[in-house]
LOLOFI-990440 format. One line per 3 residues: number of its first residue (from 1); their letters; for each residue x, y, z of N, C-alpha, C. Coordinates in Angstrom, 3 decimals. Layout:
! LOLOFI-990440
NUM = A = X/Y/Z/X/Y/Z/X/Y/Z; ...
END
This chain:
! LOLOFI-990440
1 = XXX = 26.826/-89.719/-150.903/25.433/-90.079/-150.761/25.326/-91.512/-150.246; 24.189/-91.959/-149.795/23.782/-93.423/-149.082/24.224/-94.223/-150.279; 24.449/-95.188/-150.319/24.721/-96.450/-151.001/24.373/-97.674/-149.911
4 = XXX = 23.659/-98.920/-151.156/23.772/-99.937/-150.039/24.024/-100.854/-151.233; 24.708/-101.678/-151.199/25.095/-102.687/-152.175/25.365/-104.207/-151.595; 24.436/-104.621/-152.559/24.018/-106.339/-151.541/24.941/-107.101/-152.957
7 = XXX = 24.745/-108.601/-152.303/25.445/-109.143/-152.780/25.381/-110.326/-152.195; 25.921/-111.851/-152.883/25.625/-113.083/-151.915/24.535/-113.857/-152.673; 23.384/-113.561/-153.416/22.270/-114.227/-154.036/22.814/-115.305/-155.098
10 = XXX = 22.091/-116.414/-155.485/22.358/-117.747/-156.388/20.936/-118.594/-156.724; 21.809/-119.380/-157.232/21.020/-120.301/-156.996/20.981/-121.653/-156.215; 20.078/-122.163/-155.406/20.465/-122.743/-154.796/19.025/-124.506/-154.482
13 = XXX = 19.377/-125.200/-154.142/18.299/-126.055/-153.866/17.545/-126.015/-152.640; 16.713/-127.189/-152.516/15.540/-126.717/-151.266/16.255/-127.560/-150.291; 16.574/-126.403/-149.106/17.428/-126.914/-147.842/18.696/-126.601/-147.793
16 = XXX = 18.905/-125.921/-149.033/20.419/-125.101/-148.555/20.399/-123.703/-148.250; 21.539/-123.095/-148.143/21.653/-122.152/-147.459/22.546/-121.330/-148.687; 22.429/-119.924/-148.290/23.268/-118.521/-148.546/23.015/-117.788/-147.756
19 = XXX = 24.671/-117.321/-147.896/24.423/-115.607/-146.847/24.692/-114.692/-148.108; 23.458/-113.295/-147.580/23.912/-112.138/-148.478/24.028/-111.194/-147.484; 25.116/-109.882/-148.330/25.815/-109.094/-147.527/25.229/-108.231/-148.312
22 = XXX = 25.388/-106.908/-147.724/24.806/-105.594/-148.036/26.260/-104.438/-146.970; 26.683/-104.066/-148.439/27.837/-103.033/-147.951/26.975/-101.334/-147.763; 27.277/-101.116/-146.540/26.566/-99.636/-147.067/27.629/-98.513/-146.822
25 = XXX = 27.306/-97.452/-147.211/28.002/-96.129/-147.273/27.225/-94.741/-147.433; 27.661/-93.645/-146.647/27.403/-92.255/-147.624/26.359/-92.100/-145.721; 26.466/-92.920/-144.750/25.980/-92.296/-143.879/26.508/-92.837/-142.384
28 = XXX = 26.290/-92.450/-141.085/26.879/-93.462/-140.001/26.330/-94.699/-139.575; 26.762/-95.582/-140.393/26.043/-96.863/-140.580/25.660/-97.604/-139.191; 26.404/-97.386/-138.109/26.662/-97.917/-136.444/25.208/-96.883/-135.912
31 = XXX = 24.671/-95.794/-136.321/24.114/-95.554/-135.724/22.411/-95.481/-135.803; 22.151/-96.555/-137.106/20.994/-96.747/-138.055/20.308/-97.805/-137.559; 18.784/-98.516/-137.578/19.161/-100.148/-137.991/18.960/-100.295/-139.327
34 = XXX = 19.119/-101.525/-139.575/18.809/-102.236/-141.095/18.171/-103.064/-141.752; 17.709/-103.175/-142.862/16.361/-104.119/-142.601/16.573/-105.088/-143.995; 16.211/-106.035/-144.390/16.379/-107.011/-145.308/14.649/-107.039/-145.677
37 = XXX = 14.441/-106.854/-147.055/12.860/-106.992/-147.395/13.594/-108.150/-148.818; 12.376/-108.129/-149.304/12.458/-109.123/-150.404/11.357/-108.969/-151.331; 11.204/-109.239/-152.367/10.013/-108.861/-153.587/9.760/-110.569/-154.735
40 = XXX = 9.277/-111.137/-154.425/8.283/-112.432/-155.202/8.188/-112.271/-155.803; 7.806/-112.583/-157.609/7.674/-112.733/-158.757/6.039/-112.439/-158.194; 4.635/-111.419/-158.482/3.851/-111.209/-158.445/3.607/-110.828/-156.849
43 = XXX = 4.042/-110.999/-156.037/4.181/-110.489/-154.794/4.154/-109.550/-154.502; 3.706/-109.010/-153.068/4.625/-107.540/-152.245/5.684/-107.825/-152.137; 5.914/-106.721/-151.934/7.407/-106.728/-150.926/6.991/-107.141/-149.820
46 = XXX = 8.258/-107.955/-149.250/7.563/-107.854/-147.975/8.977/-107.853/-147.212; 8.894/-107.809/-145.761/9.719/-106.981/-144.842/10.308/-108.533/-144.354; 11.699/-109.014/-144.400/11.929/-109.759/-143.863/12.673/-109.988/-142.614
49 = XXX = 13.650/-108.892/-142.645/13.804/-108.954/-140.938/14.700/-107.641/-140.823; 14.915/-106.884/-139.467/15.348/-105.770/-139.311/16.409/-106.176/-138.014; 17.418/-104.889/-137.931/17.998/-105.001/-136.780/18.409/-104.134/-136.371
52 = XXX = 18.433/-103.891/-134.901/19.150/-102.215/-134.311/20.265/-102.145/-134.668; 20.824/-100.797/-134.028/21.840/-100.002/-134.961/22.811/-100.424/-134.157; 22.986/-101.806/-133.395/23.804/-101.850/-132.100/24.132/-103.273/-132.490
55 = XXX = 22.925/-103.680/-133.178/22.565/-105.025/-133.582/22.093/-106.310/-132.299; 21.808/-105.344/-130.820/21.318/-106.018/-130.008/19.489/-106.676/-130.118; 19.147/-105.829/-131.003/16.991/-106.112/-131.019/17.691/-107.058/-132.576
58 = XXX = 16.290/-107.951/-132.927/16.374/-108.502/-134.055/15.204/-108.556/-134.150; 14.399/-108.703/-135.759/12.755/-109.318/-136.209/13.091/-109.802/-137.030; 12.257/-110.811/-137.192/11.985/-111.526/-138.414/10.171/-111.673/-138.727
61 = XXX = 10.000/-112.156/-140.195/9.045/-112.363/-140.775/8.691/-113.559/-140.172; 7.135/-113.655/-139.834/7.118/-115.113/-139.723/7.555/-116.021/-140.693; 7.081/-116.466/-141.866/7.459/-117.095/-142.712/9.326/-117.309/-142.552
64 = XXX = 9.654/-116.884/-142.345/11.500/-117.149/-142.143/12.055/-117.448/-140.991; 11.105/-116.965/-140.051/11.674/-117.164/-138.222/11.978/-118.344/-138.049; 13.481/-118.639/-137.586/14.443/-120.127/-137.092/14.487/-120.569/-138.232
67 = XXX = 14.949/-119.626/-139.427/15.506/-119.996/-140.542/16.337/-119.164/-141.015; 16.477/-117.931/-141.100/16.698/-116.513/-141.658/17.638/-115.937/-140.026; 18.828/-115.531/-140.255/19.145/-114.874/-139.002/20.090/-113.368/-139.742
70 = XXX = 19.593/-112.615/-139.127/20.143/-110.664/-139.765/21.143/-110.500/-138.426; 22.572/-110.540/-139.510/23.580/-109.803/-138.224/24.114/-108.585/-138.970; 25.087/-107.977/-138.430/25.905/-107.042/-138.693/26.860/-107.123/-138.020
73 = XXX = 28.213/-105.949/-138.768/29.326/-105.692/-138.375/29.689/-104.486/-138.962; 29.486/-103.191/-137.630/29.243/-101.982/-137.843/30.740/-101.492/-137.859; 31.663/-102.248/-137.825/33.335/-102.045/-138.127/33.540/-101.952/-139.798
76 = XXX = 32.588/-102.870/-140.860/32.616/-103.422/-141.407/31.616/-102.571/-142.977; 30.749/-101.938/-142.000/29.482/-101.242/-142.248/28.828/-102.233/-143.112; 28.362/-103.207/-142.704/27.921/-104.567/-143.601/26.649/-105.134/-142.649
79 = XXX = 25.668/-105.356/-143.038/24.729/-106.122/-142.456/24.317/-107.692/-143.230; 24.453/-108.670/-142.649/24.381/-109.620/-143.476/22.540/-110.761/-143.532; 22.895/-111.478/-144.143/21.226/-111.886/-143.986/22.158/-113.210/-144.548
82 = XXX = 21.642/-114.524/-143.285/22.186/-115.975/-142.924/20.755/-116.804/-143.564; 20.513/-117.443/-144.508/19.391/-117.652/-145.153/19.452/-119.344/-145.121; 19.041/-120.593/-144.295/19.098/-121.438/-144.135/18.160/-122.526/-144.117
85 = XXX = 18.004/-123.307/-144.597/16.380/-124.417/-144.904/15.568/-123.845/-146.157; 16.089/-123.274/-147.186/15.801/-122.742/-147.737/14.565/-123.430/-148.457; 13.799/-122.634/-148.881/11.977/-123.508/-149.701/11.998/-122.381/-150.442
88 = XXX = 10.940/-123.481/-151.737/10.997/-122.718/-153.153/10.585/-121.311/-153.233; 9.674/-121.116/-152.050/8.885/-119.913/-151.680/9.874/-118.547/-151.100; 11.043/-119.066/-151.226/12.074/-118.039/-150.675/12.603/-117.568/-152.117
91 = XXX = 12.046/-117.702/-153.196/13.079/-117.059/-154.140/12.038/-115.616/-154.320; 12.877/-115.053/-154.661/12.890/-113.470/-154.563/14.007/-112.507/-154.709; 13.671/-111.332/-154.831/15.465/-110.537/-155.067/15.040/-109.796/-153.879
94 = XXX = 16.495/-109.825/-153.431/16.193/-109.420/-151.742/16.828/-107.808/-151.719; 16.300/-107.083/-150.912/16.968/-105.760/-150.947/17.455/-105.507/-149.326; 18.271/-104.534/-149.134/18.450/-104.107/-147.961/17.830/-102.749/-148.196
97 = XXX = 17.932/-102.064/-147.133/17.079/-100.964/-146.707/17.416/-100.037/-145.364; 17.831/-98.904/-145.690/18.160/-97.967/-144.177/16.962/-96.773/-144.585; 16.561/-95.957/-142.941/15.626/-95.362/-143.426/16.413/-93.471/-142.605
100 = XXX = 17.157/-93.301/-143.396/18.107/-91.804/-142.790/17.621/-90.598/-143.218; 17.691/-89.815/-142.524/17.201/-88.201/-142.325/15.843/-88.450/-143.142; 15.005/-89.140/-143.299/13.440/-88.995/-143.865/13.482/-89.716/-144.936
103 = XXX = 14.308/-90.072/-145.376/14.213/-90.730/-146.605/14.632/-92.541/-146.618; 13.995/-93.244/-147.329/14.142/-94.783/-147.231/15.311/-94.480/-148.815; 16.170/-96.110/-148.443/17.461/-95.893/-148.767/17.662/-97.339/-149.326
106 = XXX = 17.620/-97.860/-150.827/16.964/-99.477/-151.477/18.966/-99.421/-152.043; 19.381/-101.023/-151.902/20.328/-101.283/-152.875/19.481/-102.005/-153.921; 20.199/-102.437/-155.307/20.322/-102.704/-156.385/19.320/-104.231/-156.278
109 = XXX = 19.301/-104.828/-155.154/18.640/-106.422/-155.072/19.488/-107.133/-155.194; 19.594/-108.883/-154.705/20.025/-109.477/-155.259/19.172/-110.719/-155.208; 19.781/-111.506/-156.525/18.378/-112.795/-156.762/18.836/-113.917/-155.859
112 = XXX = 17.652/-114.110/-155.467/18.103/-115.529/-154.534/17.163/-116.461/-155.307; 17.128/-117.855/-155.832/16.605/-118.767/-156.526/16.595/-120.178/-156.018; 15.563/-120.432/-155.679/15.515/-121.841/-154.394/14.908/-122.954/-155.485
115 = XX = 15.956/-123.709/-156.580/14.607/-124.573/-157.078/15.734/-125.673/-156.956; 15.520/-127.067/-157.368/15.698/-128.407/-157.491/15.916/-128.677/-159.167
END
């Protein structure tokens, strides 16, 4: 079955950086894209950036754009999320997300914590 298992979240201060990784499995990961959302303490979710299954297209959220960069390595079946300039407003538990044969596809989260 799908699995996506992230990983990489801390804690960290305002202006540093983490990368989190998201291992996936249970489908052909090279031929999907992938998407990084995130969930706020009273918040939506909200969608933070996606990428083709080639990893040539990229989006980002405004709020993160030329801060936040989503790669992958479909050798690897890993999509990663490069999280940089970080502000307090970035803490959240971040999920990855594939959306295969009809069904949307959540790992476990992981906490990312931006304070001073």
């Amino acid at each position: 079955q799908v699995q996506l298992v992230e990983s990489g979240g801390g804690l960290v201060q305002p202006g540093g950086s983490l990368r989190l990784s998201c291992v996936a499995s249970g489908f052909s990961f090279s031929s999907y894209p992938m998407y990084w959302y995130r969930r706020a303490p009273g918040k939506e979710r909200e969608l933070v950036a996606r990428i083709s299954n080639a990893g040539g297209i990229t989006r980002y959220a405004d709020s993160v754009k030329g801060r936040f960069t989503i790669s992958r390595d479909n050798a690897k079946n890993t999509v990663y999320l490069w999280m940089n300039s970080l502000k307090l407003e970035d803490t959240a538990v971040y999920y990855c997300n594939t959306y295969y044969r009809g069904s949307d596809y959540w790992g476990q989260g992981t906490q990312v914590t931006v304070s001073s």
